[in-house]
Structures are given as structure tokens and as C-alpha cells.
N, C-alpha and C positions, 0 to 999 in steps of 0.2 A: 671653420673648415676642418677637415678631418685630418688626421697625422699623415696621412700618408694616399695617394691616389695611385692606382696602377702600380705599387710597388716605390714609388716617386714620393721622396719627402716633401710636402707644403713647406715644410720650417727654413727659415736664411738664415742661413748667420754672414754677418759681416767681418773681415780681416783688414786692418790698416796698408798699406801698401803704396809705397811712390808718393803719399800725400792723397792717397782717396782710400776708395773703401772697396773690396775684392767681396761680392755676394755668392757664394756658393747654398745649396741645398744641403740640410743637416737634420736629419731623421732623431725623434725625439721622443720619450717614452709616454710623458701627456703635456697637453696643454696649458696655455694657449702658447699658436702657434705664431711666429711671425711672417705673415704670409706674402708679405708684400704686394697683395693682389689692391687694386683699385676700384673705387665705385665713382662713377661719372656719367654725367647728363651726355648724350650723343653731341651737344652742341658744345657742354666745355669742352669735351673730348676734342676737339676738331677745331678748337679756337687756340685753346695754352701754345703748341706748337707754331701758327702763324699768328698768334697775336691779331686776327682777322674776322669780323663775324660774319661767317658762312652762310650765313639767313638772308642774306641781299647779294646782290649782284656784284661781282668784284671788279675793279677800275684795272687800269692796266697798271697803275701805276703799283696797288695793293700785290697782284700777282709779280711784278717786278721785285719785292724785300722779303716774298718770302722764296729761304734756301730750299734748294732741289731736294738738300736731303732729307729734309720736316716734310714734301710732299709726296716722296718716295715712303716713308715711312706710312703715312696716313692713308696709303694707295695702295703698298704691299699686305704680302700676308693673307692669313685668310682670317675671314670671317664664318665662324660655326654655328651663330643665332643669330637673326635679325627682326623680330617677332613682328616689331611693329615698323619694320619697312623703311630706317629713316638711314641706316648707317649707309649700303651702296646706293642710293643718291648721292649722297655727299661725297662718296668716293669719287662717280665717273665724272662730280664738277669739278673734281680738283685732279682727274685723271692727265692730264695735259694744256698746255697754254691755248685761249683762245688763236687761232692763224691768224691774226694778224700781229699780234705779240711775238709768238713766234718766230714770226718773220724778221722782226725787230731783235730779237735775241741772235738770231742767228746772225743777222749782219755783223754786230756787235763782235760775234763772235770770230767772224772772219776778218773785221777789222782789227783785231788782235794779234792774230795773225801774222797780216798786211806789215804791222810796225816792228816787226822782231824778226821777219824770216830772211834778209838777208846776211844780219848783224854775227851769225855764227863766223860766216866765211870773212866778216868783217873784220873779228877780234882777231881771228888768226893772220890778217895781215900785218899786224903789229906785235905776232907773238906769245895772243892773252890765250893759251891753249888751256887753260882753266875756264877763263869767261866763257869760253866756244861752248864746250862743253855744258857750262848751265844754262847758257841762251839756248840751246840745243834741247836739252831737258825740257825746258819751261815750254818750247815749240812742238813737243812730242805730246805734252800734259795740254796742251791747248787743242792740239788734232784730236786727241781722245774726247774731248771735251767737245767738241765740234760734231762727233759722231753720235753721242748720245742722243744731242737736238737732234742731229737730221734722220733718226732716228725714232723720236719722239718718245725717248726713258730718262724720267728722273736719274741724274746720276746721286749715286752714293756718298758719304763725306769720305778723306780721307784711307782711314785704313782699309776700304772695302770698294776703295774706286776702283784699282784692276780688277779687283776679283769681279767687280759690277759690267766692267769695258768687256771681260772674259764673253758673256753671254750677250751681247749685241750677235747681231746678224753678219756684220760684217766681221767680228774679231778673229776670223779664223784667215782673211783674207789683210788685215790690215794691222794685226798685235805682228805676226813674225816682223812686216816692215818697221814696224816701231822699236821692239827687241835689238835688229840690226844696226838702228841707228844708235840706238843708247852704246851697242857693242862697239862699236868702229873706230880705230885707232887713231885715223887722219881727217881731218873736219873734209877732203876731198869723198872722201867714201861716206865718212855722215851725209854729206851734202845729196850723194847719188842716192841715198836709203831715203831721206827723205823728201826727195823730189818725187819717188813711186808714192810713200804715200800722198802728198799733195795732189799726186795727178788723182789716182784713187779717190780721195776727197772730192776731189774735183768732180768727177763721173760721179760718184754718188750725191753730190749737188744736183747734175743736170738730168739725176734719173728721177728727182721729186716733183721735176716741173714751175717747181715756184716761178724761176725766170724764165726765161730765153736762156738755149744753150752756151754756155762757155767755152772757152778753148781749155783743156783740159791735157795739159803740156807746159811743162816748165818750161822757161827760156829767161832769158840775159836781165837783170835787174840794172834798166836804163843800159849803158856804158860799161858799168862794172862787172868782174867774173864771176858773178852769181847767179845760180839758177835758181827762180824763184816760180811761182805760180803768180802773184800778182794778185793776193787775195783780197783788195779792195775792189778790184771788180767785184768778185761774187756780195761783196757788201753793198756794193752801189746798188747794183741792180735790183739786191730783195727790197730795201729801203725804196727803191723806184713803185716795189708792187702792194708800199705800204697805203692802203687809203680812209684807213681809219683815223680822223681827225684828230684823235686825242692822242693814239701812238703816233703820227708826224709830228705833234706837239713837244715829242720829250726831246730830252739831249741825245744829237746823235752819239750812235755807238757807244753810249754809257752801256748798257746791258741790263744784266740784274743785277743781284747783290750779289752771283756766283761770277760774274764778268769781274769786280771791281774790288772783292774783297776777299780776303785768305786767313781773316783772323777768324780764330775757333769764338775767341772771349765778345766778337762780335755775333757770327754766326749759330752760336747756340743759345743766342738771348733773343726771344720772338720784340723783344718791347726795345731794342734796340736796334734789329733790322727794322721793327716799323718806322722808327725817327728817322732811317736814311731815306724816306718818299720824299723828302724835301728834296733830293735831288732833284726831284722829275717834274718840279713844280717850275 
């Protein structure tokens, strides 16, 4: 490669840092250079990442272990040569989950939900204004999450999920409610902040059609002072408009591997998310 492109060093050097390695560009008077550039067949390219081979038909179960963010990655970006035609196919197959999968993630995703969102105004019955707070957190990180699906955008891993939540369609109408609730001093007023988004959720559920309309209004969880949305309905019902054989086949409301796992040392290993299919078996 040449020293330099557009004024732009080719050369990296690498720096130790925190126990990894810091690559910056560092302009070099000759060669060779360290270019860190790769040479790769369209199909390892598109395999290393899902540990999957792209050449056949994918199972639901195969699309289930690989992470959103290896297919956000292999999906985003541009592409500046394609000569021989083979890279955006492979993209638009790996552009989003077949509908019926989908629909199963999503349920997943609202049965998620369903088992956490009373539990804020729970904790504070007995005082755990710490626990409220994180059950609260984790219920905010899951409505985000929920949005992206109904949405249909790979979300991002970690450092780059809000920034990624930022540019949905909705996040100009549903980041401030979220904001508010993270803000709120009294799990009462959390509670009101996240009931708008839930109802929001909710309307943007019944605006995709998947089901039959829901009631899209929080109210009383059973007996007790919570206002909830009741998000096992919205799970019931997708799981109702599942009729693909093989996705009724799996475990309900397991998910994907983004529904069920939060370890990086899992989720950046493609040969590891592939062993967790035994799930779905």
C-alpha cells in the first residue's frame, strides 16, 4: 500500500492501554507499512461474524444465535465496489428476521417486559429505593429494545445503543419519556413517565398490524397500585399469529441470544452463540 492516501497515513501503530491495544494511524517515512487492511473471500467475510454459512437457507433457530450487533455490522456501511455482484445480496438476506421469527422475537420481547414491570413500584413498597431504580433501568433498556424490533433495525452492542435508539423514527417522541423516567426522584412519578411510554409502545404495536388492536392504556396490575400495560397480552397475541411450524416449535418467549444474554465474552464469540441452538432444539 502506499504511505499515505488523501493526506491519510496507511501505517497503525498500536498503544497498550486498560489491557488491550489503542490502533491509531501514524504516518511513516518508508515502508512497509502496517496496514491492517484484510483480504477475504465474500463468503468468509460474511461467515467469521455469525459462525453461519450464508450459502443455504438459514433455520430459525440459526437466525435466533446470531447477535443483532454482528448483523447490524455486516448490514451497515457502505459498500464502494461490488464487481462481481455477490456482496448486497448477502446483505438484503441478512437485512432483517424472516416475519415469522420476528414475530417470535418480539413476543419474547414483550414478555420481558410482562415479568419486571410491576416490580419497580414493588420494591418500593418495602423500601428497596435502590432495587426500584435498577428494575426501572432494566425496564427502560428493554422498551428501547422493543423499539428497535418494531422498528425493524438491528440494534447496536452496548456503547453505541443510545447513540443507535437516537435515530429510530420514534426517538424523538419516546427518548425524552425515557430520559424522564431515568430522572425522577419518586418511583410515583417514574411510574407516570413510564406508563406514557408503555402506552406509546403500545400504539406503535397496534400501528404494525401484526395483531388485532390492544388496549393501549395502562391500568391496575390485578389488585395491586400499579399501573402497568399488561405486556403479556401483546406477547400472547403475536405468538397467536405465529404459523410457522418450526418457530411454534421453539421454547416460548426464550428469544434470541439478545432476549437471554448480556455477556460480551459470550456475544463476541460467533462459535459460542452458535452452541447456544441447543436451546431451541
Amino acid at each position: 500500500m502506499p504511505l499515505a492516501v488523501c493526506g491519510y497515513p496507511t501505517n497503525w501503530r498500536g498503544e497498550p492501554e486498560d489491557g488491550g491495544v489503542v490502533k491509531f494511524p501514524q504516518a511513516v517515512a518508508r515502508g512497509p507499512v502496517r496496514h491492517r487492511a484484510e483480504i477475504s473471500t465474500v463468503r468468509r467475510f460474511f461467515r467469521r461474524p455469525v459462525a453461519v454459512d450464508l450459502s443455504r437457507p438459514l433455520a430459525p433457530a440459526d437466525w435466533l444465535v446470531i447477535p443483532q450487533h454482528e448483523l447490524r455490522e455486516l448490514t451497515g456501511g457502505a459498500i464502494f465496489h461490488d464487481g462481481l455482484g455477490t456482496i448486497e445480496p448477502m446483505r438484503r438476506r441478512l437485512r432483517w428476521y424472516p416475519a415469522q421469527v420476528w414475530r417470535y422475537v418480539l413476543a419474547a420481547q414483550w414478555a420481558r417486559i410482562d415479568q419486571e414491570e410491576p416490580f419497580p413500584g414493588r420494591t418500593m413498597q418495602v423500601g428497596d429505593e435502590l432495587g426500584s431504580r435498577v428494575l426501572t433501568a432494566r425496564l427502560v433498556r428493554d422498551v428501547m429494545w422493543l423499539c428497535f424490533l418494531m422498528e425493524r433495525r438491528w440494534a447496536p452492542y452496548s456503547k453505541w445503543f443510545g447513540t443507535g435508539f437516537a435515530r429510530l423514527r420514534c426517538a424523538n417522541r419516546m427518548g425524552p419519556l425515557l430520559v424522564g423516567v431515568l430522572r425522577a426522584r419518586s418511583w410515583k412519578d417514574r411510574e407516570r413517565q413510564m406508563s406514557r411510554a408503555y402506552e406509546l409502545a403500545a400504539r406503535m404495536h397496534n400501528a404494525l398490524k401484526l395483531t388485532r388492536p390492544l388496549p393501549a392504556k395502562v391500568s391496575l396490575f390485578h389488585t395491586r397500585p400499579f399501573q402497568v400495560i399488561h405486556a403479556m397480552a401483546f406477547a400472547e397475541a403475536l405468538m397467536k399469529t405465529v404459523r410457522d411450524p418450526r418457530v411454534k416449535a421453539l421454547p416460548a418467549y426464550a428469544g434470541s441470544v439478545d432476549t437471554f444474554s448480556d455477556c460480551t465474552d459470550v456475544m463476541d464469540r460467533p462459535d459460542l452463540c452458535r452452541k447456544l441452538r441447543a436451546i431451541y432444539r
